[in-house]
N, C-alpha and C positions, 0 to 999 in steps of 0.2 A: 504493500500500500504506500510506505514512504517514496519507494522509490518512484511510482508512478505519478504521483504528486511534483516528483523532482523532477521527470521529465515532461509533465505538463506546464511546469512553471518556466522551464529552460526553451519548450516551447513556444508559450507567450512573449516570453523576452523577445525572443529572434522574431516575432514573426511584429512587433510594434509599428505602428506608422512610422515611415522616417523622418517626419516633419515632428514627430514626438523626441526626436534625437535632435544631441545638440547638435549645433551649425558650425562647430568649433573644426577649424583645420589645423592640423599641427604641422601643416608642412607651409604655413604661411608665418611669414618674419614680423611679427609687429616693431616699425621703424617710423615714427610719426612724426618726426624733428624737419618741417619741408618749410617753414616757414610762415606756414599757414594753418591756424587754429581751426581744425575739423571735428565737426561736431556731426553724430548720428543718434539717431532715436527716430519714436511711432509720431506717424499723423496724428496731429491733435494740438500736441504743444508747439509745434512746430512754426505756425504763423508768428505766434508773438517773440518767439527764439527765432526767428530770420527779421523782424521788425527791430528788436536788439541788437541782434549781428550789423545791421546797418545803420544805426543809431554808434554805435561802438568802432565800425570804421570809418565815421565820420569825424568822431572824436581823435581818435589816435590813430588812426592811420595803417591798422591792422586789419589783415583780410580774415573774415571767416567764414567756412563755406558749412551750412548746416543741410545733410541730406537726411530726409527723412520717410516713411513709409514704412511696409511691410519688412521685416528683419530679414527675409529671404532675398528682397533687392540691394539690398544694403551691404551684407556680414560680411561679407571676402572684403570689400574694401577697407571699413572698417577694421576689422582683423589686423590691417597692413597699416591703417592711417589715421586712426580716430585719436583725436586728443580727448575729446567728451562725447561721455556717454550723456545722454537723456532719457528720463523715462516719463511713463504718463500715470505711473503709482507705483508704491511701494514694490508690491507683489509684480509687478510689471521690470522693474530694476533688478529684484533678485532673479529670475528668469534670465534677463540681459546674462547676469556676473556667472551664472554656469556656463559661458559660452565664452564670455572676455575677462577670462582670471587673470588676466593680467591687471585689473580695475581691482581696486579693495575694499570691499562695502564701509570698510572702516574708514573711509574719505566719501560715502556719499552723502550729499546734502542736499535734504527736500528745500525748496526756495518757493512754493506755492501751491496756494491748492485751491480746489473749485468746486463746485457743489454738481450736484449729477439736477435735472429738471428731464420737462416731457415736452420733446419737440413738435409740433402740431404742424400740417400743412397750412399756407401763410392764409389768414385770415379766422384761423378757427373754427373750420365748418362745422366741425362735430360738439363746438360748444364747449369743451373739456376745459373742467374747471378746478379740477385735483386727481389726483391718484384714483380716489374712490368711482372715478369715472371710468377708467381702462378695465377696470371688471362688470360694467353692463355687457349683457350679453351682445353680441354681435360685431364690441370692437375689433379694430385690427392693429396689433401690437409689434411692432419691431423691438430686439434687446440685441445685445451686442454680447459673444457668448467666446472664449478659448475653444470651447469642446476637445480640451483636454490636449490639442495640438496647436494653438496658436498662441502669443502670446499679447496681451491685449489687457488694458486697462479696466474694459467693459467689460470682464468674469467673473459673474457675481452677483453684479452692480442690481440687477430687476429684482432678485431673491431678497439681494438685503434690504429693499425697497419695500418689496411684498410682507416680506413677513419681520418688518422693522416693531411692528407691536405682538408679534407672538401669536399671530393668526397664521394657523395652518389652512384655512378657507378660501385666505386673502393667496395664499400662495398658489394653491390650487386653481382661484376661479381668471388670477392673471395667465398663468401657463394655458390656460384654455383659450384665451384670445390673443393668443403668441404666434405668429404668423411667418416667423422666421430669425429663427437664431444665426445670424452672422457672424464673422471671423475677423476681427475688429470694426473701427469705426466707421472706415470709408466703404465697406463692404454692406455694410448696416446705414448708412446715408439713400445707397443708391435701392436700396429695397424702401427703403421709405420716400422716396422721393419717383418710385415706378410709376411710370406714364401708364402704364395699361391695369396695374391694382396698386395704387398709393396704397400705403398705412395710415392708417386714422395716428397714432401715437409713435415716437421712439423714446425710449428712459434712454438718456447720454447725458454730456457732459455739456453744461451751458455755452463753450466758445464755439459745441458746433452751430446751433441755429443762430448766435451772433454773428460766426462768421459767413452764414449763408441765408442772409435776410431775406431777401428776394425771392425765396421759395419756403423759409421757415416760419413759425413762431414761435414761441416759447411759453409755455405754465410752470409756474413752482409747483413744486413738489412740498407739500404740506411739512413746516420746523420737524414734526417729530419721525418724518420719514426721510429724511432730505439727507443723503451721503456723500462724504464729501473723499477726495483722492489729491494727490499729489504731482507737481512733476519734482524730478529733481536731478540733479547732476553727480557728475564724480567725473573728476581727470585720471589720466595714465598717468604714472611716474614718469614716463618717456618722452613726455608733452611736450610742445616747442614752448618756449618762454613766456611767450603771452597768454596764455594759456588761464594762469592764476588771475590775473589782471581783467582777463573776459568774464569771468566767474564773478570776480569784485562786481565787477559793471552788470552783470544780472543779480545782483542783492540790492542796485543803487536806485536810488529814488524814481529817475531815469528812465530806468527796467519794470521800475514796477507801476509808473503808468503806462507802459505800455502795455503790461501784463493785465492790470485789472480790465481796460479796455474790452477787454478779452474775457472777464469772467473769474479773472484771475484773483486771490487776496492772498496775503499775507497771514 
């Protein structure tokens, strides 16, 4: 019995998605010293951290090139070039650091965070005026979900929403008008914003429908259910010099109107 156990479970191993495997290549040289402070992380924080980066080489005269998106478009570069890492939550950063151990969680620092709301197509057709509305029956509910191989901010995020007061009901009667769990943000944008079946709702993160007015709106999410997440950074030891100095300049007054602009607080 033990042994078939053993071999069921050696089985599972091997046979894992490979997007569930880290991204990590050991036959790539991390050598980031070019001049130019490069910064990689997910869609999402990424407007107000390239609004910065140009705010910051207007100042001093230091170029920083912020790519951001899926980790899979990304990581080889990265691997080879990243001064800073970004993330769009905690849980989202520790993910990152099994992949770029070369970063040391004992140097990352959260510098913002933002509250999760309910995205609405622009004008509010459906009327939605809190949480307690995405459980009538017949909504259509966008969440933004990992499913266990992706790594993404939004893993979570509707469950802890749902059942933030302890109703197992609430948890239930949202998953029923759940219409598509996506593989992060922008994956989750474009199902809710579908020409041919919109979503009546998305639970994300406030800077998406700030930053995409023109097709969104926004409702709060009622104080005692309203979840809040982080971005945050962390440099290489291997960083080019400005590196420290870019980091300074997103903690500065500066950076953080830029940031709230965006959703963003302190």
């Amino acid at each position: 019995m033990r042994l078939t156990c053993l071999i069921t479970a050696a089985v599972l191993l091997n046979t894992a998605p490979a997007s569930a495997i880290t991204l990590k290549d050991d036959r790539i040289k991390h050598s980031p010293k070019d001049g130019v402070v490069r910064v990689f992380g997910p869609g999402g924080p990424h407007t107000a951290l390239m609004r910065a980066a140009e705010a910051f080489k207007k100042k001093t005269g230091v170029a920083v090139e912020v790519n951001y998106g899926p980790e899979s478009r990304w990581t080889k570069d990265a691997q080879r070039t990243a001064d800073v890492l970004f993330g769009s939550s905690e849980q989202s950063m520790t993910a990152f650091l099994e992949t770029y151990n070369g970063f040391a969680s004992s140097d990352v620092e959260p510098i913002y965070i933002r509250r999760a709301v309910i995205a609405v197509q622009k004008g509010n057709p459906k009327n939605i005026k809190g949480f307690a509305d995405l459980l009538k029956a017949g909504m259509r509910v966008v969440v933004t979900e990992g499913a266990g191989v992706y790594n993404t901010s939004g893993t979570g995020v509707w469950e802890d929403v749902a059942g933030r007061l302890g109703g197992l009901k609430d948890v239930a009667s949202l998953r029923s008008n759940i219409i598509a769990f996506k593989k992060g943000s922008g994956a989750s944008f474009r199902a809710f914003k579908n020409a041919k079946a919109p979503a009546d709702a998305w639970i994300t993160w406030v800077h998406w429908p700030l930053n995409n007015a023109d097709v969104a709106d926004f409702v709060e999410l009622e104080p005692e259910r309203r979840i809040h997440r982080v971005t945050n950074v962390v440099a290489s030891p291997a960083a080019d010099a400005e590196t420290a100095q870019f980091i300074e300049f997103l903690k500065s007054d500066a950076a953080l109107a830029i940031f709230e602009s965006e959703g963003w607080k302190r």
